[in-house]
C-alpha positions as CSV (number, residue, x, y, z in Angstrom):
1,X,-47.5,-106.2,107.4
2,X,-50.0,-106.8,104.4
3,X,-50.7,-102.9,104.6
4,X,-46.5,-102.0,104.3
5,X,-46.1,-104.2,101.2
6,X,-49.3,-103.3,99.2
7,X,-48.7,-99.5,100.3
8,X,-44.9,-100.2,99.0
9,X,-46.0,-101.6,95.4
10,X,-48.1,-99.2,94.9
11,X,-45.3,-96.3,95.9
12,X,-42.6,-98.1,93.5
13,X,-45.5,-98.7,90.9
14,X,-46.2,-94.8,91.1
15,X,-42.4,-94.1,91.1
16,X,-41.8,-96.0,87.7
17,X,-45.2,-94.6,86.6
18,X,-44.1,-91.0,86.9
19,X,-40.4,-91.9,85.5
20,X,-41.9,-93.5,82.5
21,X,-44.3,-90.8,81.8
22,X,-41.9,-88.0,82.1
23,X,-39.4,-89.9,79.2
24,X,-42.6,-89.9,76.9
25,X,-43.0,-85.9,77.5
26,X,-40.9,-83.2,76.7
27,X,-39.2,-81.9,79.3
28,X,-38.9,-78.2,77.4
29,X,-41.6,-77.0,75.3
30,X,-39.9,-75.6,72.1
31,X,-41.4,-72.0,71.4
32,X,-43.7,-71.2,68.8
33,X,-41.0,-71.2,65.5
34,X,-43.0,-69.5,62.8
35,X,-40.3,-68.1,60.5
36,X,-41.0,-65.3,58.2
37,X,-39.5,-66.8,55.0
38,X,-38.3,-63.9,53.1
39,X,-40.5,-63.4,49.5
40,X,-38.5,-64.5,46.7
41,X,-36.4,-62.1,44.1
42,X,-38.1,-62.5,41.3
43,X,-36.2,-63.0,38.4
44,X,-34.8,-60.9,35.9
45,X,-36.0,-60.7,32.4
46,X,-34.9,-59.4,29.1
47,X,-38.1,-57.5,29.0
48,X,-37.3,-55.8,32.2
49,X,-34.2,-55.0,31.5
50,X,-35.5,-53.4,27.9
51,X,-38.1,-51.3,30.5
52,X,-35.0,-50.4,33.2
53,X,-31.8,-50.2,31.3
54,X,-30.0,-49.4,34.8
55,X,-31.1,-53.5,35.3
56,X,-28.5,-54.2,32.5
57,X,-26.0,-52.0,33.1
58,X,-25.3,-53.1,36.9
59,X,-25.4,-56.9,35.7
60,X,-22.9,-55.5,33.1
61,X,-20.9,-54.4,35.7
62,X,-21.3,-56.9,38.2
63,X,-20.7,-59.7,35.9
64,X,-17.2,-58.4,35.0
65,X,-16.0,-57.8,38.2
66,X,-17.4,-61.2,39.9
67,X,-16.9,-63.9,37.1
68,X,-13.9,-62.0,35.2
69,X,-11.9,-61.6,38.7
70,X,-8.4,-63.5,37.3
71,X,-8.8,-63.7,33.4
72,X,-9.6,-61.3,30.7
73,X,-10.6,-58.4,32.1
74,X,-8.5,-57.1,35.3
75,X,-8.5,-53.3,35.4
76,X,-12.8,-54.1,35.5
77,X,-11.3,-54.5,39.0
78,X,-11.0,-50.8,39.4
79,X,-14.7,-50.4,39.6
80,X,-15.4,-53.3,42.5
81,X,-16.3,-51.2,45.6
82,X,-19.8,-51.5,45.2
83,X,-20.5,-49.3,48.1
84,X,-19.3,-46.2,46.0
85,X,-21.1,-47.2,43.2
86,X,-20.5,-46.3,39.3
87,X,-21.6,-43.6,36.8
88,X,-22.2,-44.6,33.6
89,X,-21.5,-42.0,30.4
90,X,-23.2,-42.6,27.1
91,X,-21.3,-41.2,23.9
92,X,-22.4,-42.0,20.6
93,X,-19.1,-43.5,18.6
94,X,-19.5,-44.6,14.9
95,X,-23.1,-45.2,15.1
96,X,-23.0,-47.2,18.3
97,X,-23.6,-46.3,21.8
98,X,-20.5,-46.5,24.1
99,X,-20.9,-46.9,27.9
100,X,-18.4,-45.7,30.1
101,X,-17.7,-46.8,33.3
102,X,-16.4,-45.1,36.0
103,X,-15.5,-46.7,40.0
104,X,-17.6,-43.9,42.3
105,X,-21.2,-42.8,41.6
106,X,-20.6,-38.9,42.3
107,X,-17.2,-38.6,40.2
108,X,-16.1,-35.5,39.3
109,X,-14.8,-34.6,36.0
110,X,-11.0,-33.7,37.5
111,X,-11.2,-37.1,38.6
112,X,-11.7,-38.9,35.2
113,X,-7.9,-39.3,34.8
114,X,-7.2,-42.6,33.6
115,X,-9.5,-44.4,30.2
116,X,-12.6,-46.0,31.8
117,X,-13.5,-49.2,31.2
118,X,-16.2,-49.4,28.8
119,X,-18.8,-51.7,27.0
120,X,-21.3,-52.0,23.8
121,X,-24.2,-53.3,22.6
122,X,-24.7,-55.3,19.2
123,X,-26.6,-57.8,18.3
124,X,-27.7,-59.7,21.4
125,X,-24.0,-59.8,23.3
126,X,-22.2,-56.7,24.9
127,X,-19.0,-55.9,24.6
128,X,-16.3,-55.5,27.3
129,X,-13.3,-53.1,26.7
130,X,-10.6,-52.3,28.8
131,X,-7.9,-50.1,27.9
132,X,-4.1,-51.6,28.9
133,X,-1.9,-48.9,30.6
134,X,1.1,-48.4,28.6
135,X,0.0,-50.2,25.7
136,X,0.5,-47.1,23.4
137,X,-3.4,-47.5,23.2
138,X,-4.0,-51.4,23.1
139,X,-7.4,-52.4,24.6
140,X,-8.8,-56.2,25.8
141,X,-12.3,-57.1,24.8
142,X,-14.4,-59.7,25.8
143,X,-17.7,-60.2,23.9
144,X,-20.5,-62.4,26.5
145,X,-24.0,-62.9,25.3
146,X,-26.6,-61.2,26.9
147,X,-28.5,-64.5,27.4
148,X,-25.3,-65.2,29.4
149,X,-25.4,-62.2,31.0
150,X,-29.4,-63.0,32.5
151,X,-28.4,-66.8,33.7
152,X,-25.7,-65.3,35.6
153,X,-27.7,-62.8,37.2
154,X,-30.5,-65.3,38.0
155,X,-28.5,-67.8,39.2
156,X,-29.6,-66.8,43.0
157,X,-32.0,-65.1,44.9
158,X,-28.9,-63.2,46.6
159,X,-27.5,-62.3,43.1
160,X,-31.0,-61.1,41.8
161,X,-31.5,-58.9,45.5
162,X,-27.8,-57.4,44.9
163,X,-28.5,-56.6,40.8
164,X,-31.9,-55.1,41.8
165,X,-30.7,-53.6,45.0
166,X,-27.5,-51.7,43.7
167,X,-29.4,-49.6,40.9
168,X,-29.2,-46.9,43.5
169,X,-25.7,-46.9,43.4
170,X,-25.9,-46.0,39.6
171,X,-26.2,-43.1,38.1
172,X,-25.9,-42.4,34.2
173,X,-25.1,-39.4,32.2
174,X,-26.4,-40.0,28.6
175,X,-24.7,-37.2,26.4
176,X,-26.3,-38.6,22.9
């Protein structure tokens, strides 16, 4: 009878023993998680932008359709679809540079209907200009500094990928 009850400590001892050691393990082994963690944008600098002027231009454009979406500048609206992209015209007027914008990277001259939206440089701030339909030639303008301009466009990494990114959806025709 001694046998039975030592052998039937020692079976309830190795029952708990195996119970307790199995709540101390894991019962799945998580895989091997080594995430890539993607490099970060770098970000964007006045002195770049001076080097790639296509930098500026698409934070130009960018800017005015994201943070100007319900206030000053609506018809900037025209030239959202950032899939088609833009082309950019450069005409000298009165001894400044004018950019015009126009919605569609390959655009064809019959196509240039309607006044572009447009926008200047002077003096460390760029000008937006948007000409009101049937205004008998009235336009809105809305001066932003360019430091403005950069802390918008560095404000995130995604922001910084999309600025960088979307220079090949540019293309500019300088006709100075």
């Amino acid at each position: 009878m001694k046998k039975w009850g030592a052998l039937g400590v020692l079976i309830i001892g190795l029952v708990i023993g195996v119970a307790w050691w199995s709540r101390q393990t894991p019962r799945s082994v998580p895989a091997n998680t080594t995430s890539k963690t993607k490099p970060a944008v770098p970000k964007l600098t006045l002195r770049e932008e001076r080097r790639q002027p296509e930098l500026r231009y698409v934070s130009v454009i960018l800017y005015a359709i994201d943070h100007d979406r319900q206030r000053h500048l609506q018809r900037w609206q025209e030239v959202s679809d950032v899939d088609a992209g833009w082309q950019i015209d450069i005409y000298p007027h009165a001894g400044q540079d004018r950019y015009l914008v126009w919605p569609d990277q390959r655009i064809t001259a019959a196509e240039k209907n309607l006044a572009p939206n447009w926008f200047t440089w002077h003096s460390g701030h760029v000008s937006y200009h948007s000409f009101i339909v049937h205004s008998f030639r009235r336009e809105m303008v809305k001066t932003v500094s360019i430091q403005t301009l950069l802390n918008w466009a560095n404000a995130t990494s995604n922001r910084r990928h999309q600025v960088r990114h979307l220079v090949t959806h540019l293309t500019v025709k300088d006709h100075r």
